[in-house]
N, C-alpha and C positions, 0 to 999 in steps of 0.2 A: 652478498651484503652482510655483514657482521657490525650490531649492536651493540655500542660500546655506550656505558653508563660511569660516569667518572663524577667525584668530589673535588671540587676547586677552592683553593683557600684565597682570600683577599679581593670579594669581589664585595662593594660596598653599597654597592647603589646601580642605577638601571642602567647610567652609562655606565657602566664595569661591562653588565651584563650582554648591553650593547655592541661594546668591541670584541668581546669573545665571542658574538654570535656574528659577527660579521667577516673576524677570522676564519672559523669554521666556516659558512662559505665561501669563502673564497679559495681552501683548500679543498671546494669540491666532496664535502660530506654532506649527506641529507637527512630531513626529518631533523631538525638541531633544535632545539628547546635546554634555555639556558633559565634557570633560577638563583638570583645571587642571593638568595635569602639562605634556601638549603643549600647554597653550595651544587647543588644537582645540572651537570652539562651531561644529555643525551643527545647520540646522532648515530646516524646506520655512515660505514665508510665503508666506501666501492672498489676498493685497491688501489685507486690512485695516489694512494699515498699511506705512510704508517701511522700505525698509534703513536712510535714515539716520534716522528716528526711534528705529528700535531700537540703533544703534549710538551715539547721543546719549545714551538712555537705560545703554546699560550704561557707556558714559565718566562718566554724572553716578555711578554704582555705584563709581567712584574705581578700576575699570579701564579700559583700553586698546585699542581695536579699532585694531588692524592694517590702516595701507590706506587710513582715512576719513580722515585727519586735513583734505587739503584738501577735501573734501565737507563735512564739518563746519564747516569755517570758514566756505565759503560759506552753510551751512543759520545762519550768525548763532553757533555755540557758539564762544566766545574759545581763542586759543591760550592753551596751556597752560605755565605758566612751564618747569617742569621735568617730565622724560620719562620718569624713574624714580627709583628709592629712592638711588644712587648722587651724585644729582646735589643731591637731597634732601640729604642726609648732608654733604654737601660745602660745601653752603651754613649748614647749622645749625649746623656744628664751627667754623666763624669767630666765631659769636657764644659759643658754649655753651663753648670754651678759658678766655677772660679768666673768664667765672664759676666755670670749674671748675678755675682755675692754681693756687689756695691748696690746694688738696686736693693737688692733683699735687706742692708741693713742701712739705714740712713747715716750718711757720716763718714761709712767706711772706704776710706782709700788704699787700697794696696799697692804700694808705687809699682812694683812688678807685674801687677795684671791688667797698666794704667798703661804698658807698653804696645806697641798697636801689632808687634812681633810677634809679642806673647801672644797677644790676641788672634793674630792671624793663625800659628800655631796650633790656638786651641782650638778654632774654627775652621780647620781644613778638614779634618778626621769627619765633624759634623756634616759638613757640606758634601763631601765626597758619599759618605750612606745616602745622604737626603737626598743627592741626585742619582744617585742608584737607584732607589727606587721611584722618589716623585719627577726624577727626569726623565729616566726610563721612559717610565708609565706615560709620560706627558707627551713625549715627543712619537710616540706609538701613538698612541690613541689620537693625535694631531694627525698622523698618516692615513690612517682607519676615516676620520672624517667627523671623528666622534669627541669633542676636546673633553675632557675630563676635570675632575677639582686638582688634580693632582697639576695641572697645565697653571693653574692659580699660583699655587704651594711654588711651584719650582720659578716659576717668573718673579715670587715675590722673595723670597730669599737669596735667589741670584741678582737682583734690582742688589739687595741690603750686603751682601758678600761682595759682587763685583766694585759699585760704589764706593767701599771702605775700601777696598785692596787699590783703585785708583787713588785717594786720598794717599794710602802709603806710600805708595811708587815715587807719589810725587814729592813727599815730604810735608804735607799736609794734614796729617791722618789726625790732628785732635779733631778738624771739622767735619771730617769725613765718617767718623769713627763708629759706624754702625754693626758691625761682628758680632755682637751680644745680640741684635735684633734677628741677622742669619739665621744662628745657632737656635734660639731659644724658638723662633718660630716652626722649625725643623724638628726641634724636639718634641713642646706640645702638639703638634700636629700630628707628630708619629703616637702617643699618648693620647689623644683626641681618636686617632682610629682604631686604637684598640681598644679603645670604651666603647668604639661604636661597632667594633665585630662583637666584643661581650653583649653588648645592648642587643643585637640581632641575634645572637644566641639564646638572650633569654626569651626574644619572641617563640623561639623554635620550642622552648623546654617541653611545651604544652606535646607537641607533634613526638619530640623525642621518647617521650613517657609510653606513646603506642609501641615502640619497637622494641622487644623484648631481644635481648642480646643473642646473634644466632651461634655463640658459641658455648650457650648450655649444653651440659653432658646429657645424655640421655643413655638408658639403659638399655641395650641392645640383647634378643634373644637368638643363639644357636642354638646347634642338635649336629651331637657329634654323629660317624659312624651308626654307636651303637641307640642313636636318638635319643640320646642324654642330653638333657636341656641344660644348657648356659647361657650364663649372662653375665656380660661385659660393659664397662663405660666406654660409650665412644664420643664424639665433639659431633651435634645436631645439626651442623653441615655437612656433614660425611653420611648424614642418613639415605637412604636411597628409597624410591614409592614400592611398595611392599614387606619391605623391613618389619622385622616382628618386635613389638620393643617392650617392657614393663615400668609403668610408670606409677610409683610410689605415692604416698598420703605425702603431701606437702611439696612435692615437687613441681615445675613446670611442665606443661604437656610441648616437645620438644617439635612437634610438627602437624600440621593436620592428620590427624587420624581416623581409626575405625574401630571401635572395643570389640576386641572378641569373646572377652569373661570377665568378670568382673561387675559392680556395683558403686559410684561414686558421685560426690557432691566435688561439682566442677566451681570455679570460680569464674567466670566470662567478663569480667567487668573490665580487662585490657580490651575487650571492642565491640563491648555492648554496653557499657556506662552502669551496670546493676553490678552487685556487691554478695546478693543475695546468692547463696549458691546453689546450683541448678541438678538435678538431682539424672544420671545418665546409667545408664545401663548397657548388655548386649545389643551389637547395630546401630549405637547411636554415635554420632561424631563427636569428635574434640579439637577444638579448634588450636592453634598452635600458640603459644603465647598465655595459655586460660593457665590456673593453675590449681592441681587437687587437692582439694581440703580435707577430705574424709575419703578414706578406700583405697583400692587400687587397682591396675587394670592390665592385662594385655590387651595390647592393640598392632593394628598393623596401617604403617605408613602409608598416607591417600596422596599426599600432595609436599611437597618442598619447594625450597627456594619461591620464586616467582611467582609459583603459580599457589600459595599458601592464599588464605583469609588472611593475615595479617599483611601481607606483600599487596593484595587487590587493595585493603584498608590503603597502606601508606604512599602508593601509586595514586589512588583519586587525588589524596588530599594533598600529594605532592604537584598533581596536573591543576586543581583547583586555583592551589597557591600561586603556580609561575603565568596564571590567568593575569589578566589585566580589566577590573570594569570597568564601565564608563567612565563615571569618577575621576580616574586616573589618567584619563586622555589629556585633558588639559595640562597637566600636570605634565607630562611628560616633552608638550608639545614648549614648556617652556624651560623644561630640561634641556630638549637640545640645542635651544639658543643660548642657554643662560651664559655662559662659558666666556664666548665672543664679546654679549653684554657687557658683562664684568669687568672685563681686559678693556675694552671701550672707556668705561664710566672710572675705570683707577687712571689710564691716561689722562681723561677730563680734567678727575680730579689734580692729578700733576700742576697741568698747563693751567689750571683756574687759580689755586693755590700760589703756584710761583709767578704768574702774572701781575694777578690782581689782589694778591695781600699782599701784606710787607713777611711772609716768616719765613723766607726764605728756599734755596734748591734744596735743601737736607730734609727742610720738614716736612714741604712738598712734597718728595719723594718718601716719607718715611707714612703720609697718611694715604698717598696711592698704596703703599704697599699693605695698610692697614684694611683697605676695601678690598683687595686682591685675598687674605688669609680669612678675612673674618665672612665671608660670603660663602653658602654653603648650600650645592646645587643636589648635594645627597638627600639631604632631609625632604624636599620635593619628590624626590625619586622614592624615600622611605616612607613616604607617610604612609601612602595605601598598604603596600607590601607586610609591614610590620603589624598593622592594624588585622589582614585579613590573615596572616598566618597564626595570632592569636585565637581570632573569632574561629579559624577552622579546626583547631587545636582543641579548643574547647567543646567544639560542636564534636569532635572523631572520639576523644576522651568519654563523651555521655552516648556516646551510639547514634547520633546523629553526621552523617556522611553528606559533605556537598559538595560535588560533582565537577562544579564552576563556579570561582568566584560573584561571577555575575548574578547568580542567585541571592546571595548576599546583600549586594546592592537591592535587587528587584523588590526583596521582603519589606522594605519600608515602605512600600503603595501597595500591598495586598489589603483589599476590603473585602473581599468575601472568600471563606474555604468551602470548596463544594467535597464531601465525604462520600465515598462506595458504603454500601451497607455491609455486604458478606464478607468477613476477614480483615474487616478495618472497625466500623463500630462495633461489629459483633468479632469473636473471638474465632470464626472462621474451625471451629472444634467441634464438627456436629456429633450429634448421636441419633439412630434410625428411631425412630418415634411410631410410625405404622405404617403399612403397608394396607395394599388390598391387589384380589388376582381377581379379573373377567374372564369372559367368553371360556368358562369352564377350561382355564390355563393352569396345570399343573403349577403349586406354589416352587416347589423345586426347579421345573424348568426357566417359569417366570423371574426367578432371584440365580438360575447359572445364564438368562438370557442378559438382565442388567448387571451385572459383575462382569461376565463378557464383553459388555459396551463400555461401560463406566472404570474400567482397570485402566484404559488407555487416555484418561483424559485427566489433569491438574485439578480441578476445581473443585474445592474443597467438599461440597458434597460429594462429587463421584469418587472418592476419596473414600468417604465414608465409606458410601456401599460397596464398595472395590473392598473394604476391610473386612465390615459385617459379613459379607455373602460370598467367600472369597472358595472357590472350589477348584478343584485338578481337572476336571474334561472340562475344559470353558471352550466356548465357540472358537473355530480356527476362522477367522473372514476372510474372505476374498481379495475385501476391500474396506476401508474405515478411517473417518475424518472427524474432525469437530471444527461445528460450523457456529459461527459464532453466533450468540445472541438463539438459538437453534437449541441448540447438544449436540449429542455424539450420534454418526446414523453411519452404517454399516451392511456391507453386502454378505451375505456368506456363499459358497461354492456352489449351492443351487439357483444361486439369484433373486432370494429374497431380502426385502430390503427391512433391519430395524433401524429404529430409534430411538433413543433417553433422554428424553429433554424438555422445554418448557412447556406452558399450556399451549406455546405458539405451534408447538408440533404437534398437539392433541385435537387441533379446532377443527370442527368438523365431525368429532367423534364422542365427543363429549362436554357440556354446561358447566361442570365445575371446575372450576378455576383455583380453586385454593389448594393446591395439592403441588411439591416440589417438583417432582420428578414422572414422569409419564411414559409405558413403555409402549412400543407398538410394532410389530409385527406387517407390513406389504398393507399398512394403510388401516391398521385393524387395532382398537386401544387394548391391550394385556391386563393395564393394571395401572398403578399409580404408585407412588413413594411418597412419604411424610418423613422429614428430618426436624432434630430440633437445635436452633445456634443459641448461646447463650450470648448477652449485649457484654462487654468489654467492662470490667469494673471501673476502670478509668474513664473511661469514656464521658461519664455525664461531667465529671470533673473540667475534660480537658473545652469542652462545649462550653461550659458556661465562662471559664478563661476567657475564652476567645470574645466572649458575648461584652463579656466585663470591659474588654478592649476596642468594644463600636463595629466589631470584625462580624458580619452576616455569614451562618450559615444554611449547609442546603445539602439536602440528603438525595443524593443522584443514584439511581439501583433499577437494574432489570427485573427486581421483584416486584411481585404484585404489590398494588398500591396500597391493598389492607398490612399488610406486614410493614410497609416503609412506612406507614402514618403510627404506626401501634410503636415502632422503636424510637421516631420520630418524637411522639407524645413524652415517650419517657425518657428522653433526654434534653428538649427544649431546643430543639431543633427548630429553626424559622420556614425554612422549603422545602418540601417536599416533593421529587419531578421522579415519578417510580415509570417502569414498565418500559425500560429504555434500552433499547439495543446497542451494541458499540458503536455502531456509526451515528445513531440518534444521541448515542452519549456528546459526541465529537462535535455535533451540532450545535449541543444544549452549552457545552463548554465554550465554542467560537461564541455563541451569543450573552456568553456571562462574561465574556472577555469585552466585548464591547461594552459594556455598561459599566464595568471597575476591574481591576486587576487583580485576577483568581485565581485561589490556589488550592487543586485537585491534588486529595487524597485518596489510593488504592493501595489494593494490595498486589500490584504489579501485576495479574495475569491475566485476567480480561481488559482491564483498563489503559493497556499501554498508548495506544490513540490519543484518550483522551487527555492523560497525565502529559503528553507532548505536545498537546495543544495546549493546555494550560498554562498561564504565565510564570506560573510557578508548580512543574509536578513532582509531588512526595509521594513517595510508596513507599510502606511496609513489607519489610521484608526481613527473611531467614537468613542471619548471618552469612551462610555458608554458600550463599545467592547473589552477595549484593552484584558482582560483576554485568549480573544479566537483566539491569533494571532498565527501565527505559525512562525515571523519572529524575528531574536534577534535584532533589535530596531522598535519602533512601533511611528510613527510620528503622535501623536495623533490630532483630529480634522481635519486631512487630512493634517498636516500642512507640506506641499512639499518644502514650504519657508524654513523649517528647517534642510534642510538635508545640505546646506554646514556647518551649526553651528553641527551637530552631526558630521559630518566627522573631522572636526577642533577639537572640541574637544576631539575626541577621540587620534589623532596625539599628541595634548599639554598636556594630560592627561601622554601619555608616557612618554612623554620630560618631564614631573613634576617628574614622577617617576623615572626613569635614573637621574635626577639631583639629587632625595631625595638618591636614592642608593648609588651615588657617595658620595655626605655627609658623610652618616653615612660609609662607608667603611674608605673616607678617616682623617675623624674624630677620628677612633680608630683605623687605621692605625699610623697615628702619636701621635696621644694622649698619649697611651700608651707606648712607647717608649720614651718620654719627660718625663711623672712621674718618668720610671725605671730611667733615668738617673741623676733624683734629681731637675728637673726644675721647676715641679709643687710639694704645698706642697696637702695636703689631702682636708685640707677645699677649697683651689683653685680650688680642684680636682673635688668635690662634685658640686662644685657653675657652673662649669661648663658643666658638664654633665648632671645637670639639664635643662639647656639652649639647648642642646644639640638639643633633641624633637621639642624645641618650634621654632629652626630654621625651621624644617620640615612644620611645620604646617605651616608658615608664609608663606612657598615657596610653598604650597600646595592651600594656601586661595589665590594668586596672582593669580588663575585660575577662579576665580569669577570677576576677573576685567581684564583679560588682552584678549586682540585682535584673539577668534581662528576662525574664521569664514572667 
C-alpha cells in the first residue's frame, strides 16, 4: 500500500468533494478522505491501478491535481488551454462585452451586433469553454449520482444558446434572441467561482500562516578528511535525521532539532501563539518553523518531513477541518437533493409562467433559466466548512489545537470545567522542599533507593527527584511498573519489593498523611519526600474568566484534600473532590457529565481516562508531544492562559456557522422565488449568486478579528 497525498484545484463545495470521493472508490483505493476547502485528497492505493490514472480521471472530473500536469502529458491527456476560473473569465468577457454593450448603455444600437450571426459568432467561443467545463463537470457528476451547480449553469445557458440558435435557423431570431443571456451567464459565473475559490482561500490564510515554507535554506555542517568543519547552504528538504547544521541570529530553525552548543532566545509563536521569546540552551529542542532572535547554535536534525511538530500541527488541523459536525448534517442532507429540486421548480416555473400569464415562451423561458443560475447549493455546502477552518486557524495560530471539528460545536453547552491540580493549576515545576529517612536507612541509600524508582516514571514529581538525586550505581530491577493512582513499585534481583508513591502505599505504616512521596522497602516505610509546586500565575486569571461566564468550576486531583482546598481557596475555585484515583476520577467525570456538559482539564499523563470521558477533554501539553494526547483540544506549551480563547471560540465558531446556514438557506429561500416571478433577469441572476459564497467567507474571516475570549 503506498500513501499518496495530493492538492486538488477546483473543488468548490461538498458535492465537488463528494464526486472525488466517490471516484476514488470506485477505482478501488482506500482510506480516501477528500477536503475541498484545503484542496487536501488522501488515499493509500493497492496497485490496482496508477497514480496517473487516477489523477486523469479526477482532471477529466473538471478538477485539477497538483503536480501531474507533465506526467499527464506524457500518459497522452492534452494540455489544457486554461488553468482556472480567472483566466476562464478573461477570455469569455472579450466576446460576451460587444453582446452585452447595448445593455450597458441605454440607447445604444449597433446595427452590426443587432445581427443574430454576429451574435451567434460571438457566443460560440463562450459556449464551447462554458461547456467544457460546466458540461463536463455536470454530466460527470450526473453519472457519479452526485448532480452538482455546475448541472444548473450548463442547463441554464444551453436552455438561452439552443433557444436563440433555433430562433436563427428558422429566421425568426429577433424573438428568439437570447445569446447575450448565454454568454453573460457563462461568464459571471466563471467570475462568480473565482471569487469564491479567493473567498475560500482567504478562509485558509489563517491555517496557511502555520506552515513555514519547506524550502528555507538551512546551514548544513561537514568535516572534511582532515575534520575541518564546513558549512554549506543546502534546501531544508534535502535535510536528513542526524544532520549537523548551524543555525544563525535571525534565521529560521529549518527542522526539528537538538542544540549541541550554543545559547538562544527562540521565537515559538509559529505553534505556540506567544511572541515572547523562549530562552534554549545545550539539549533542548527547537522546534522547526520557531525562529532565532538572539544567538546561535549547532544542532543536530531530530525529525523532518511528516514526522516534524509542524507536519503533527497542520495534520490535526487539516483532519479537524475535512470533519463534519452535527450542524452540518442537515445541511448537507439538503445538498444532495437540492440540485433535482431546482431543475424541478425552474421547469414549474416554465409551465406556470407560459400557461397562466399572458408574457409569453421567451420570458417563460428566460425566468426558468433565472431560478436554474441564481440558486446556489455551494453556499449550503460552505457555510460550516468556511466557518470552521477559520475558527481552527485562529485556535492553531494562538496554540490552541482541535482535534475534531466536533468539539467546536460541543463548546457552546459546556457549563462546567472540571481542572487536575498538578501541571495544570500548578506549574507542574517542583522543587524538593524536605525529606526525612527512618528505621536507621542510610540517607544515601534512601535518595539512590527513590531516583532508582522515580527515574522511570513521568510524573512531574518523580521527575524532580529523578533530577535532584540523580546517581551512577542506581538499582538494576528485576522488574518495575507504575501503577496508577499507587506509584512506582519495583522488584530487584533478590526479590525484594520497593515502592514511591502515595500515602495509599504508606497505610498501615504510618498516620501522616501530608507528605508527597513515601519510600518503602518489602512492606517497611524508609522515609518520606516533601516537594514544593508553584500555582500557575495565570491561573487565578483564567478561573475567574470562566466564573464571569456562569461556567462552574471544580478541582479534581489525587492530592490530599488539604493541599486541593488550600489552591482551591486561592484561586476561587467552587469544588473541590481531591483524593481521587484514575478510575475514581472517570467516575466523578461520568457523573458530572450527567448533570451538564464538562469540560476536563489535564496535563495529559495521569488523566487520559478521564479527559476521554469527558464531553469535552483539554490537556496541556509540550509542544513537542501534542501527537500523544488523548484529549480533543490540546493547549500546547502548557498554555492554561488559552482556555477561555478556545472555549470563546468554539461558541463564535457556532454562531458563525448558524449565521452562514441562515444565509445560504435564506438566500435561496427567496432568491428563487423572485427569479420564478420575473424580478431578477439571468445575468442579474448569475452576478449574484456568485457573491453569494463570498458573503460567507467574509462573515466567516470576522472570526479572526472579533472579541471571543
Amino acid at each position: 500500500m503506498e500513501k499518496v497525498k495530493w492538492k486538488v484545484d477546483g473543488m468548490s463545495c461538498t458535492n465537488c468533494a463528494l464526486t472525488v470521493h466517490k471516484y476514488l472508490e470506485e477505482k478501488g483505493v482506500e482510506n480516501v478522505k477528500v477536503n475541498f476547502m484545503g484542496g487536501d485528497v488522501s488515499f493509500d492505493i493497492n496497485g490496482n491501478t496508477t497514480k496517473t490514472d487516477i489523477a486523469k480521471g479526477i482532471n477529466n472530473l473538471g478538477y485539477h491535481v497538483q503536480g501531474m500536469d507533465e506526467v499527464l502529458q506524457g500518459a497522452g491527456q492534452k494540455k489544457k488551454w486554461f488553468k482556472n476560473h480567472l483566466q476562464r473569465f478573461w477570455f469569455c468577457l472579450v466576446f460576451t462585452i460587444p453582446l452585452f454593450i447595448s445593455h450597458l448603455i441605454p440607447g445604444l444600437h449597433i446595427h452590426a451586433l443587432m445581427n443574430p450571426y454576429v451574435q451567434l459568432a460571438l457566443t460560440i467561443p463562450v459556449y464551447l469553454v462554458g461547456m467544457d467545463f460546466f458540461g463536463k463537470s455536470a454530466i460527470r457528476s450526473l453519472l457519479k449520482g452526485v448532480p452538482n451547480m455546475n448541472v444548473l449553469i450548463a442547463l441554464g445557458a444551453t436552455a438561452a444558446f439552443g433557444y436563440s440558435l433555433y430562433g436563427t435557423l428558422i429566421g425568426q431570431a429577433e424573438q428568439y434572441m437570447f445569446y447575450e443571456t448565454a454568454a453573460t451567464v457563462i461568464t459571471l459565473v466563471f467570475f462568480g467561482n473565482y471569487l469564491e475559490d479567493k473567498s475560500v482561500e482567504t478562509t485558509q490564510a489563517a491555517i496557511r500562516k502555520l506552515a513555514v515554507s519547506q524550502k528555507i535554506m538551512a546551514n548544513m555542517i561537514a568535516y572534511d578528511d582532515k575534520y575541518v568543519e564546513h558549512v554549506f547552504p543546502v534546501d531544508s528538504e534535502h535535510l536528513k535525521v542526524g544532520d549537523l547544521i548551524l543555525i544563525k541570529s535571525g534565521e529560521y530553525v529549518p527542522m526539528d532539532c537538538k542544540i549541541l552548543s550554543g545559547e538562544v532566545s527562540v521565537n515559538e509563536a509559529v505553534v505556540t501563539g506567544e511572541s515572547v521569546p523562549v530562552e534554549k540552551r545545550m539539549n533542548d529542542k527547537l522546534i522547526g518553523g520557531s525562529i532565532l532572535e538572539n544567538g546561535s547554535a549547532k544542532a543536530y536534525v531530530t525529525a523532518v518531513g511528516e514526522d516534524t511538530v509542524m507536519s503533527h500541527i497542520l495534520q490535526m488541523v487539516k483532519d479537524a477541518q475535512a470533519e463534519k459536525p452535527p450542524v452540518q448534517q442537515l445541511a448537507d442532507k439538503i445538498s444532495a437533493v437540492f440540485v433535482p429540486v431546482v431543475v424541478s421548480i425552474a421547469v414549474i416555473t416554465w409551465l406556470a409562467n407560459y400557461f397562466f400569464t399572458h408574457v409569453g415562451f421567451g420570458e417563460s423561458l428566460l425566468r426558468s433559466i433565472a431560478v436554474l443560475v441564481i440558486a446556489c447549493p455551494c453556499a449550503m455546502g460552505l457555510a460550516t466548512p468556511a466557518a470552521v477552518a477559520v475558527g481552527l486557524g485562529r485556535a492553531a495560530r494562538n496554540g490552541v489545537l482541535f482535534k475534531n471539528a466536533r468539539s467546536l460545536e460541543v463548546f457552546k453547552d459546556i457549563q462546567q470545567v472540571v481542572f487536575d491540580k498538578t501541571g495544570t493549576l500548578t506549574t507542574g515545576q517542583f522543587s524538593l522542599q524536605d525529606f526525612s529517612v527512618l528505621n536507621n536507612e542510610a540517607a544515601d541509600s534512601f535518595k539512590r533507593i527513590a531516583y532508582s524508582l522515580e527515574k522511570y516514571s513521568n510524573h512531574p514529581i518523580a521527575k524532580c527527584i529523578a533530577k535532584e538525586w540523580k546517581v551512577k550505581d542506581e538499582i538494576r530491577w528485576a522488574k518495575i511498573e507504575e501503577v496508577k493512582g499507587l506509584g512506582m513499585r519495583a522488584t530487584d534481583k533478590e526479590g525484594n519489593e520497593y515502592i514511591a508513591g502515595s500515602f495509599k502505599a504508606a497505610l498501615g505504616t504510618t498516620t501522616e498523611d501530608n507528605h508527597n512521596v513515601y519510600v518503602l522497602r518489602d512492606g517497611v516505610l524508609l522515609g518520606w519526600i516533601d516537594v514544593a509546586d508553584e500555582i500557575r500565575p495565570e491561573a487565578a486569571t483564567v478561573v475567574a474568566a470562566l466564573k464571569t461566564k456562569g461556567i462552574k468550576t471544580i478541582l479534581l486531583s489525587g492530592d490530599r484534600k488539604e493541599k486541593c482546598e488550600q489552591v482551591a481557596n486561592k484561586l476561587g475555585i467552587d469544588t473541590v473532590i481531591a483524593e481521587q484515583t484514575p478510575e475514581e476520577k472517570l467516575q466523578q467525570i461520568d457523573a458530572l457529565n450527567k448533570i451538564a456538559p464538562t469540560a476536563m482539564v489535564g496535563d495529559g499523563i495521569n488523566d487520559a481516562p478521564a479527559l476521554a470521558k469527558a464531553t469535552v477533554g483539554i490537556s496541556l501539553s509540550d509542544a513537542s508531544h501534542i501527537a500523544v494526547q488523548s484529549a480533543q483540544v490540546v493547549l500546547m506549551n502548557n498554555g492554561l492562559k488559552h482556555l477561555p480563547l478556545s472555549l470563546g471560540l468554539g461558541k463564535h465558531t457556532y454562531r458563525t456557522i448558524q449565521q452562514n446556514l441562515f444565509w445560504a438557506f435564506i438566500y435561496n429561500i427567496v432568491a428563487i422565488p423572485v427569479a420564478a416571478l420575473g424580478f431578477l433577469s439571468p445575468t442579474f441572476g448569475a452576478l449574484i449568486m456568485g457573491f453569494s459564497d463570498v458573503v460567507l467567507a467574509i462573515n466567516s474571516v470576522r472570526l479572526n478579528f472579533k472579541k471571543v475570549a
